[in-house]
C-alpha positions in Angstrom: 21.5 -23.1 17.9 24.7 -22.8 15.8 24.2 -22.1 12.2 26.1 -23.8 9.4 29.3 -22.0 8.4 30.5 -23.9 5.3 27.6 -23.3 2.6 25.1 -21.2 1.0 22.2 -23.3 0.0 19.3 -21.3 2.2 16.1 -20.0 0.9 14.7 -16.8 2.2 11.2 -14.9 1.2 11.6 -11.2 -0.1 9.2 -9.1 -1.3 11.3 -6.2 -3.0 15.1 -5.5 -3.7 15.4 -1.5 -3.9 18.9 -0.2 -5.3 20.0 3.6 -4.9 18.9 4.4 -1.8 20.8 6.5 0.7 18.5 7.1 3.8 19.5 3.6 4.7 23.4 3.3 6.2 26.2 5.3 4.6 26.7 6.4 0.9 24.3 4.6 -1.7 22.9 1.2 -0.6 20.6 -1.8 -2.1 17.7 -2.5 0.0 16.6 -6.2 0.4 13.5 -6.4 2.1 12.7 -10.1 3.7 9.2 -11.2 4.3 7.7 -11.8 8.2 7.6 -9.8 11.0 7.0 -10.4 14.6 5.1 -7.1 14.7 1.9 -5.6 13.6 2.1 -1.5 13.6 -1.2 0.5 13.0 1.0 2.6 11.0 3.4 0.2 8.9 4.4 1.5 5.2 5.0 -2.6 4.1 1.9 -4.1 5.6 2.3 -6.8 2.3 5.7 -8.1 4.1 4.1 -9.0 7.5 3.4 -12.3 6.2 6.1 -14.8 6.9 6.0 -16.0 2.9 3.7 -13.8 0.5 0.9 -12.0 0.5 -1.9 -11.4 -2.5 -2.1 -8.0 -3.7 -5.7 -7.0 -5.5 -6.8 -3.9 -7.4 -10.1 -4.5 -7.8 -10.5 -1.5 -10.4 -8.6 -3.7 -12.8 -10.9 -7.1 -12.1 -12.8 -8.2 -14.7 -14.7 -10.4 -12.6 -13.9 -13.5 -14.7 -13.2 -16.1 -12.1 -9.9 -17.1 -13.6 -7.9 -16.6 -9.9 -11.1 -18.4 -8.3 -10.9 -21.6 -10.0 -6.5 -21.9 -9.8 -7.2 -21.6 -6.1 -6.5 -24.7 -4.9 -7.4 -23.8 -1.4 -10.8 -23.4 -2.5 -10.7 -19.9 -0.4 -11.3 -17.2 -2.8 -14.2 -16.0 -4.1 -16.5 -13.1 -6.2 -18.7 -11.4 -4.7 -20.5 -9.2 -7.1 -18.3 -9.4 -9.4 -15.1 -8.8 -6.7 -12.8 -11.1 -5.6 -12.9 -11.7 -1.6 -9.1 -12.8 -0.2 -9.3 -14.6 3.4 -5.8 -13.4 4.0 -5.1 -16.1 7.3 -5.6 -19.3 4.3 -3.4 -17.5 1.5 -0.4 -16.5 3.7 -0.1 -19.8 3.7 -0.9 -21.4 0.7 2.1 -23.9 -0.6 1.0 -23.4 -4.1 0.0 -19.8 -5.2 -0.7 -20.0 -8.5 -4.2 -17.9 -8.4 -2.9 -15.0 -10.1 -1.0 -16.4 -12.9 -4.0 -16.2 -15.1 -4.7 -12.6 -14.5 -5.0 -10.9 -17.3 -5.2 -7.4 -16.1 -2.6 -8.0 -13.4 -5.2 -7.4 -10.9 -4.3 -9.8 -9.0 0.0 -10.6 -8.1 1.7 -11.8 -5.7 3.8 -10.1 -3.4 6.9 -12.1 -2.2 8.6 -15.1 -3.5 11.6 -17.5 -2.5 15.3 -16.8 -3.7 18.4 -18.1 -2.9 21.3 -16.9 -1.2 23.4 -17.2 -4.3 20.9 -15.6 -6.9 20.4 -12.8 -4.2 24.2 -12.6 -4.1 24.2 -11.8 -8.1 21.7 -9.6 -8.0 23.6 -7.3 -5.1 26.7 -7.3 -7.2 25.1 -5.6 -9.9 24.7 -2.9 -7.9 28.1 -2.2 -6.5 29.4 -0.2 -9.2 26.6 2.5 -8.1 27.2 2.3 -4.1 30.3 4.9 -3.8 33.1 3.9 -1.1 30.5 3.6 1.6 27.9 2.1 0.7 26.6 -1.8 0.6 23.9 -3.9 1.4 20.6 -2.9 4.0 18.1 -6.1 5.2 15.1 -4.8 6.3 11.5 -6.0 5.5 9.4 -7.2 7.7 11.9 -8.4 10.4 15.0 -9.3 8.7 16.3 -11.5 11.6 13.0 -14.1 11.5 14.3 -15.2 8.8 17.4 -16.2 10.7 19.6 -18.5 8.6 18.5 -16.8 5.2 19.8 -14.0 6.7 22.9 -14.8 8.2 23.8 -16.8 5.3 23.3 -13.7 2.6 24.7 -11.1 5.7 28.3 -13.7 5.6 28.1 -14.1 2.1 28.4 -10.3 1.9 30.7 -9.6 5.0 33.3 -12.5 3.2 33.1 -10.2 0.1 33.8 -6.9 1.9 30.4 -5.4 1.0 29.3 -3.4 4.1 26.6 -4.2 5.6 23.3 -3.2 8.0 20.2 -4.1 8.9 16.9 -2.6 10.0 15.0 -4.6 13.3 12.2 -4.0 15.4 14.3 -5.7 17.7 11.3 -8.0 18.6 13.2 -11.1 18.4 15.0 -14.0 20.5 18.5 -12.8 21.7 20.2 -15.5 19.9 19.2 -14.4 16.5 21.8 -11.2 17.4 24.3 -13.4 18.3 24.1 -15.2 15.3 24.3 -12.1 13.0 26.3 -9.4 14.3 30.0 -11.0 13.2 28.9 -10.2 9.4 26.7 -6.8 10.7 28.2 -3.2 10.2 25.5 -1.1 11.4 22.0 -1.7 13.3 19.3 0.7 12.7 17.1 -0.2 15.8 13.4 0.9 16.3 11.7 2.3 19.1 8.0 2.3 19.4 6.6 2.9 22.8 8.4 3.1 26.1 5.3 1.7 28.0 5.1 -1.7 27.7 0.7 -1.4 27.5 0.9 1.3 24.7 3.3 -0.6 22.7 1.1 -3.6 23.0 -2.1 -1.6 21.7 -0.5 -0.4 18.8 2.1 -3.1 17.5 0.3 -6.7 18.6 3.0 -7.2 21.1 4.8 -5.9 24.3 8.1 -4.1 24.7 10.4 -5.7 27.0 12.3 -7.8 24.9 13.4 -4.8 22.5 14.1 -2.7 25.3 16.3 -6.0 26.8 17.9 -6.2 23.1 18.8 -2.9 23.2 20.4 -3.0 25.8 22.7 -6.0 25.4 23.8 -4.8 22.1 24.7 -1.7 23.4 27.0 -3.5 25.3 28.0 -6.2 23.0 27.8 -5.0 19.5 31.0 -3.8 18.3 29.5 -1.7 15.3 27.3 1.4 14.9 24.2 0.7 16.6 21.2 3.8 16.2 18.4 4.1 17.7 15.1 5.2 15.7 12.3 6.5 17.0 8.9 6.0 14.7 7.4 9.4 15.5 3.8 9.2 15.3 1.9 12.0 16.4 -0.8 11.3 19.3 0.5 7.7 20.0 4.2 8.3 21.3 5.4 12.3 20.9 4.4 13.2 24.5 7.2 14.9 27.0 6.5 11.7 29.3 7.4 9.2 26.4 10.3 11.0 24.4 11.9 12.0 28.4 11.9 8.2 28.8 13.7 7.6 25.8 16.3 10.2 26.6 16.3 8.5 30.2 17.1 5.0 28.2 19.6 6.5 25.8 21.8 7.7 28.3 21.1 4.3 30.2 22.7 2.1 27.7 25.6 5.1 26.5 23.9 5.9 23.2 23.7 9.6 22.3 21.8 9.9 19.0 18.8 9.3 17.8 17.2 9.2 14.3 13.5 10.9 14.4 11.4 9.1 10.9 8.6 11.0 11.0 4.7 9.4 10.5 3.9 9.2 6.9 1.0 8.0 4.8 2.4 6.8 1.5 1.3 3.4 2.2 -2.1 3.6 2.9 -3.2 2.2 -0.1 -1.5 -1.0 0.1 -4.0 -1.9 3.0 -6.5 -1.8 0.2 -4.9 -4.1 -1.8 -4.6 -6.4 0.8 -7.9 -5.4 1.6 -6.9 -4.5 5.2 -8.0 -1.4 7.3 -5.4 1.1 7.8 -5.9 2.5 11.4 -3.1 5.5 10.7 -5.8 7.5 9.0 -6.5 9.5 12.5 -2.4 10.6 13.3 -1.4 13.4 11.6 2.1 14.0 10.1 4.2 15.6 12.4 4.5 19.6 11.5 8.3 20.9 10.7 7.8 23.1 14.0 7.0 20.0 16.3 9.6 18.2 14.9 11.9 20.8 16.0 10.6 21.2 19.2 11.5 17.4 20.1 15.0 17.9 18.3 15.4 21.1 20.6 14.9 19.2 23.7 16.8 16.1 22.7 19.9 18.2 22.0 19.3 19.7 25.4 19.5 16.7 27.3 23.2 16.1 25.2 21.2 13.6 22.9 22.4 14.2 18.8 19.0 14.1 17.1 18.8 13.5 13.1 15.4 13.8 11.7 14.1 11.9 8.8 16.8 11.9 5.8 19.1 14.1 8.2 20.8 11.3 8.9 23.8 10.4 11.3 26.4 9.4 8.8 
Protein backbone atom coordinates (compact mmCIF):
# COMPACT_ATOMS: atom_id res chain seq x y z
CA UNK A 1 0.00 0.00 0.00
CA UNK A 2 1.24 3.49 -1.00
CA UNK A 3 -0.07 6.35 0.99
CA UNK A 4 -1.26 9.63 -0.51
CA UNK A 5 1.44 12.23 -0.72
CA UNK A 6 -0.37 15.39 -1.87
CA UNK A 7 -2.79 16.15 1.20
CA UNK A 8 -3.57 16.33 4.72
CA UNK A 9 -7.22 15.50 5.29
CA UNK A 10 -6.65 12.21 7.69
CA UNK A 11 -8.23 11.72 11.03
CA UNK A 12 -6.37 10.00 13.81
CA UNK A 13 -7.66 9.19 17.57
CA UNK A 14 -5.47 10.63 20.47
CA UNK A 15 -6.00 10.52 23.88
CA UNK A 16 -3.46 13.22 25.33
CA UNK A 17 -0.94 15.80 23.81
CA UNK A 18 1.87 16.29 26.64
CA UNK A 19 4.25 19.46 25.90
CA UNK A 20 7.67 19.82 27.98
CA UNK A 21 8.86 16.71 28.15
CA UNK A 22 12.41 15.70 27.77
CA UNK A 23 12.74 11.87 28.51
CA UNK A 24 11.42 11.46 25.09
CA UNK A 25 14.16 12.22 22.04
CA UNK A 26 16.53 15.13 22.40
CA UNK A 27 16.05 18.65 24.15
CA UNK A 28 12.30 19.46 25.11
CA UNK A 29 9.55 17.65 23.07
CA UNK A 30 5.50 17.53 22.67
CA UNK A 31 4.22 14.17 23.21
CA UNK A 32 1.15 13.10 20.99
CA UNK A 33 -0.19 10.01 22.19
CA UNK A 34 -2.47 8.05 19.42
CA UNK A 35 -5.02 5.64 20.49
CA UNK A 36 -4.77 1.50 19.71
CA UNK A 37 -2.29 -0.86 20.31
CA UNK A 38 -1.54 -4.20 19.05
CA UNK A 39 -0.44 -5.16 22.52
CA UNK A 40 -1.84 -5.88 25.90
CA UNK A 41 1.07 -5.52 28.81
CA UNK A 42 0.15 -6.68 32.40
CA UNK A 43 2.12 -3.67 33.36
CA UNK A 44 1.05 -0.82 30.76
CA UNK A 45 0.99 2.90 32.37
CA UNK A 46 -1.89 4.01 29.39
CA UNK A 47 -4.12 1.05 29.61
CA UNK A 48 -7.15 3.92 28.50
CA UNK A 49 -5.18 4.07 24.94
CA UNK A 50 -5.31 0.29 24.07
CA UNK A 51 -8.59 0.93 22.50
CA UNK A 52 -8.26 1.61 18.83
CA UNK A 53 -10.87 4.91 19.33
CA UNK A 54 -11.75 5.86 23.07
CA UNK A 55 -12.24 4.43 26.16
CA UNK A 56 -14.74 5.50 29.13
CA UNK A 57 -13.05 6.56 32.17
CA UNK A 58 -15.38 6.30 35.69
CA UNK A 59 -14.64 7.43 39.20
CA UNK A 60 -17.25 6.04 40.84
CA UNK A 61 -16.55 8.17 44.08
CA UNK A 62 -17.86 11.14 42.21
CA UNK A 63 -21.33 9.06 40.82
CA UNK A 64 -24.28 10.32 41.97
CA UNK A 65 -26.04 7.39 40.85
CA UNK A 66 -28.55 9.46 38.78
CA UNK A 67 -28.79 7.46 35.57
CA UNK A 68 -28.06 10.40 33.40
CA UNK A 69 -24.98 8.34 31.37
CA UNK A 70 -27.49 5.23 31.34
CA UNK A 71 -30.28 6.66 29.49
CA UNK A 72 -27.75 8.78 26.60
CA UNK A 73 -26.42 5.24 26.01
CA UNK A 74 -27.56 4.43 22.99
CA UNK A 75 -25.99 1.09 22.98
CA UNK A 76 -28.30 0.23 25.69
CA UNK A 77 -24.95 -1.35 27.47
CA UNK A 78 -24.52 0.56 30.56
CA UNK A 79 -25.98 0.12 33.67
CA UNK A 80 -26.26 0.84 37.84
CA UNK A 81 -25.89 -1.52 39.89
CA UNK A 82 -26.41 -0.31 43.38
CA UNK A 83 -26.27 2.84 42.69
CA UNK A 84 -22.76 2.20 40.30
CA UNK A 85 -22.49 2.44 36.91
CA UNK A 86 -21.23 -1.12 35.23
CA UNK A 87 -19.12 -0.35 31.71
CA UNK A 88 -18.98 -3.53 29.26
CA UNK A 89 -15.78 -2.16 27.96
CA UNK A 90 -15.78 -4.74 24.43
CA UNK A 91 -19.54 -2.59 23.38
CA UNK A 92 -18.12 0.99 24.26
CA UNK A 93 -14.66 0.78 22.50
CA UNK A 94 -16.76 0.77 19.86
CA UNK A 95 -19.65 2.83 20.21
CA UNK A 96 -19.97 5.39 16.98
CA UNK A 97 -21.80 7.84 19.20
CA UNK A 98 -20.44 8.39 22.80
CA UNK A 99 -22.39 10.82 24.13
CA UNK A 100 -23.05 8.98 27.73
CA UNK A 101 -20.97 11.24 29.64
CA UNK A 102 -21.94 14.60 28.38
CA UNK A 103 -24.52 14.85 31.02
CA UNK A 104 -22.26 14.13 33.87
CA UNK A 105 -22.52 16.44 36.24
CA UNK A 106 -19.75 15.57 38.50
CA UNK A 107 -17.46 14.60 35.68
CA UNK A 108 -17.53 11.15 36.83
CA UNK A 109 -17.84 9.82 33.96
CA UNK A 110 -15.42 11.34 30.43
CA UNK A 111 -14.22 10.11 27.80
CA UNK A 112 -10.75 9.35 27.01
CA UNK A 113 -9.76 9.86 23.31
CA UNK A 114 -11.28 11.76 20.55
CA UNK A 115 -10.69 12.38 16.68
CA UNK A 116 -8.52 15.40 15.33
CA UNK A 117 -7.20 16.27 12.32
CA UNK A 118 -3.89 16.40 10.89
CA UNK A 119 -4.14 20.13 10.46
CA UNK A 120 -5.62 21.11 14.01
CA UNK A 121 -2.85 18.65 15.45
CA UNK A 122 -0.44 20.53 13.30
CA UNK A 123 -1.59 24.03 15.23
CA UNK A 124 -1.57 22.78 18.21
CA UNK A 125 2.34 21.35 17.86
CA UNK A 126 3.40 24.86 16.69
CA UNK A 127 2.47 26.29 19.80
CA UNK A 128 4.84 24.55 21.40
CA UNK A 129 8.01 25.18 19.41
CA UNK A 130 9.04 28.32 20.98
CA UNK A 131 9.58 25.97 24.25
CA UNK A 132 11.46 22.90 22.41
CA UNK A 133 15.21 24.47 22.39
CA UNK A 134 17.42 23.55 19.11
CA UNK A 135 16.72 19.85 19.53
CA UNK A 136 13.76 19.25 20.32
CA UNK A 137 10.33 18.43 18.21
CA UNK A 138 7.56 16.24 18.04
CA UNK A 139 7.36 12.29 19.85
CA UNK A 140 4.19 9.83 18.68
CA UNK A 141 3.70 7.34 21.03
CA UNK A 142 0.31 6.04 22.55
CA UNK A 143 -0.79 3.01 22.22
CA UNK A 144 1.00 1.97 18.96
CA UNK A 145 1.51 5.07 17.01
CA UNK A 146 2.08 3.17 13.71
CA UNK A 147 -1.78 1.41 13.74
CA UNK A 148 -2.86 4.31 13.03
CA UNK A 149 -0.79 4.25 9.87
CA UNK A 150 -1.89 7.06 7.56
CA UNK A 151 -2.86 9.45 10.58
CA UNK A 152 0.48 9.01 11.38
CA UNK A 153 2.41 9.35 8.40
CA UNK A 154 0.44 12.24 7.37
CA UNK A 155 1.07 14.36 10.81
CA UNK A 156 4.98 12.66 10.83
CA UNK A 157 5.34 14.52 6.82
CA UNK A 158 3.52 17.35 7.84
CA UNK A 159 6.24 17.83 10.50
CA UNK A 160 9.34 16.41 8.63
CA UNK A 161 8.25 19.24 5.57
CA UNK A 162 8.29 21.86 8.37
CA UNK A 163 11.74 20.90 9.74
CA UNK A 164 10.29 19.89 13.23
CA UNK A 165 12.26 16.81 14.35
CA UNK A 166 10.76 14.08 14.83
CA UNK A 167 10.39 10.31 16.74
CA UNK A 168 8.35 7.87 17.60
CA UNK A 169 7.81 5.28 20.30
CA UNK A 170 6.67 1.40 18.97
CA UNK A 171 6.26 -1.89 20.32
CA UNK A 172 7.31 -2.79 17.13
CA UNK A 173 4.36 -5.21 16.89
CA UNK A 174 3.33 -4.23 13.59
CA UNK A 175 3.31 -5.17 9.74
CA UNK A 176 6.80 -4.27 8.09
CA UNK A 177 5.20 -1.96 5.69
CA UNK A 178 3.90 0.43 8.26
CA UNK A 179 7.98 1.17 8.72
CA UNK A 180 8.40 1.61 5.33
CA UNK A 181 5.81 3.97 5.10
CA UNK A 182 7.05 6.16 7.98
CA UNK A 183 10.71 6.25 8.40
CA UNK A 184 11.38 9.10 5.36
CA UNK A 185 9.70 11.72 7.85
CA UNK A 186 11.19 9.64 11.20
CA UNK A 187 14.35 11.05 13.11
CA UNK A 188 14.64 8.69 15.88
CA UNK A 189 12.88 5.25 16.93
CA UNK A 190 12.65 4.41 20.49
CA UNK A 191 11.97 0.57 20.08
CA UNK A 192 10.70 -1.69 22.93
CA UNK A 193 11.76 -4.90 24.05
CA UNK A 194 9.64 -7.12 26.19
CA UNK A 195 10.64 -10.74 26.35
CA UNK A 196 13.23 -12.58 24.26
CA UNK A 197 11.20 -15.90 24.45
CA UNK A 198 8.65 -15.89 22.26
CA UNK A 199 6.09 -18.00 25.14
CA UNK A 200 6.83 -15.43 27.95
CA UNK A 201 6.26 -12.52 25.78
CA UNK A 202 2.97 -14.13 24.74
CA UNK A 203 1.85 -14.61 28.53
CA UNK A 204 2.42 -11.29 29.46
CA UNK A 205 1.62 -8.90 26.30
CA UNK A 206 -1.45 -11.04 24.42
CA UNK A 207 0.92 -11.70 21.61
CA UNK A 208 4.20 -13.37 20.50
CA UNK A 209 7.57 -11.88 19.66
CA UNK A 210 8.86 -12.70 16.40
CA UNK A 211 7.68 -10.01 14.40
CA UNK A 212 9.39 -7.22 16.70
CA UNK A 213 12.38 -9.16 16.91
CA UNK A 214 12.16 -9.46 12.72
CA UNK A 215 11.43 -5.44 12.85
CA UNK A 216 14.26 -4.90 14.70
CA UNK A 217 16.22 -6.28 12.85
CA UNK A 218 15.40 -4.88 9.33
CA UNK A 219 15.54 -1.41 10.66
CA UNK A 220 18.71 -1.92 12.00
CA UNK A 221 19.69 -2.34 8.65
CA UNK A 222 17.50 -0.01 6.85
CA UNK A 223 16.73 2.88 9.05
CA UNK A 224 18.96 5.63 8.38
CA UNK A 225 18.23 7.51 11.83
CA UNK A 226 18.85 6.86 15.49
CA UNK A 227 17.22 3.68 16.21
CA UNK A 228 17.34 2.63 20.46
CA UNK A 229 16.46 -0.08 21.88
CA UNK A 230 14.42 -0.14 25.28
CA UNK A 231 14.05 -2.65 27.47
CA UNK A 232 10.71 -2.44 29.87
CA UNK A 233 12.47 -3.78 33.02
CA UNK A 234 10.03 -5.52 35.07
CA UNK A 235 11.29 -7.38 37.91
CA UNK A 236 10.36 -11.22 38.09
CA UNK A 237 9.04 -11.34 34.41
CA UNK A 238 12.24 -10.48 32.25
CA UNK A 239 15.43 -9.29 34.57
CA UNK A 240 16.99 -12.79 34.59
CA UNK A 241 20.83 -13.36 33.37
CA UNK A 242 19.28 -15.85 30.74
CA UNK A 243 16.89 -13.04 29.29
CA UNK A 244 19.02 -9.77 29.52
CA UNK A 245 22.32 -12.20 27.97
CA UNK A 246 19.89 -12.77 25.11
CA UNK A 247 19.38 -9.30 24.60
CA UNK A 248 23.03 -8.49 24.68
CA UNK A 249 23.42 -11.57 22.25
CA UNK A 250 20.65 -9.70 19.80
CA UNK A 251 22.23 -6.18 20.27
CA UNK A 252 25.37 -7.08 19.00
CA UNK A 253 23.44 -9.30 16.35
CA UNK A 254 21.83 -6.43 14.57
CA UNK A 255 25.14 -3.70 15.47
CA UNK A 256 23.28 -1.75 18.07
CA UNK A 257 25.33 -0.97 21.23
CA UNK A 258 23.05 0.85 23.63
CA UNK A 259 20.27 0.22 25.44
CA UNK A 260 17.79 2.38 27.47
CA UNK A 261 16.68 0.46 30.83
CA UNK A 262 12.75 2.17 31.88
CA UNK A 263 12.37 0.67 34.94
CA UNK A 264 8.74 -0.94 36.26
CA UNK A 265 6.59 1.66 37.80
CA UNK A 266 3.14 1.84 39.35
CA UNK A 267 1.82 5.35 38.63
CA UNK A 268 -0.81 3.93 36.60
CA UNK A 269 -2.49 1.57 38.49
CA UNK A 270 -5.35 3.43 39.13
CA UNK A 271 -6.39 4.02 35.66
CA UNK A 272 -7.35 0.25 35.57
CA UNK A 273 -9.91 1.25 38.12
CA UNK A 274 -11.33 3.69 36.11
CA UNK A 275 -11.59 1.54 33.39
CA UNK A 276 -12.64 -0.85 35.76
CA UNK A 277 -9.90 -3.30 34.63
CA UNK A 278 -7.61 -5.52 36.88
CA UNK A 279 -4.15 -4.43 37.11
CA UNK A 280 -2.01 -7.71 37.23
CA UNK A 281 1.44 -5.45 37.94
CA UNK A 282 0.42 -5.39 41.59
CA UNK A 283 2.85 -8.64 42.33
CA UNK A 284 6.38 -7.08 40.42
CA UNK A 285 8.19 -4.98 42.46
CA UNK A 286 10.14 -1.85 41.35
CA UNK A 287 13.41 -2.59 40.47
CA UNK A 288 15.96 -1.44 43.50
CA UNK A 289 18.83 1.29 42.47
CA UNK A 290 21.39 -1.66 43.32
CA UNK A 291 19.76 -4.19 40.77
CA UNK A 292 19.53 -1.65 38.35
CA UNK A 293 23.14 -1.25 38.58
CA UNK A 294 23.98 -4.64 38.56
CA UNK A 295 22.28 -5.18 34.96
CA UNK A 296 23.96 -1.73 33.79
CA UNK A 297 27.34 -3.33 35.19
CA UNK A 298 27.09 -6.28 33.04
CA UNK A 299 25.68 -4.54 29.94
CA UNK A 300 28.70 -2.29 29.90
CA UNK A 301 30.77 -5.40 30.24
CA UNK A 302 29.69 -7.03 27.27
CA UNK A 303 30.59 -3.36 25.34
CA UNK A 304 26.76 -2.53 25.43
CA UNK A 305 26.16 1.59 26.58
CA UNK A 306 23.31 1.24 29.01
CA UNK A 307 21.14 4.52 30.00
CA UNK A 308 18.69 3.87 32.76
CA UNK A 309 15.43 5.55 33.09
CA UNK A 310 15.83 9.56 32.45
CA UNK A 311 19.71 8.81 31.91
CA UNK A 312 19.10 8.97 28.62
CA UNK A 313 21.33 8.53 25.36
CA UNK A 314 21.15 11.96 23.91
Amino acid sequence: MTLKTNRYDSKGYLFDIQGLSVHDGPGCRTLIFLCGCTLNCFWCSNPEGISPKHSLIYANEKCLGCGNCVSLCTQNALMLVDGKLKIPGEICHTCDSPNCFTECYTNALRLSGYEISVEKLYEIIQRDRQFWGLNGGVTLTGGEPLLQLEFAHDILRRCHEGYIHTAIETCGNIPWKNFQEVIPNLDWIFFDLKHMDNFRHKEATGSGNLLILENLARLSKEFQGRLIVRLPLIPGFNDSDENLNSVISLLKKIGRNEINILPLHHLGREKYQMLQRDYQGNGYPIPSNEKLKDIQKLFEASGVDCFIGGETPF
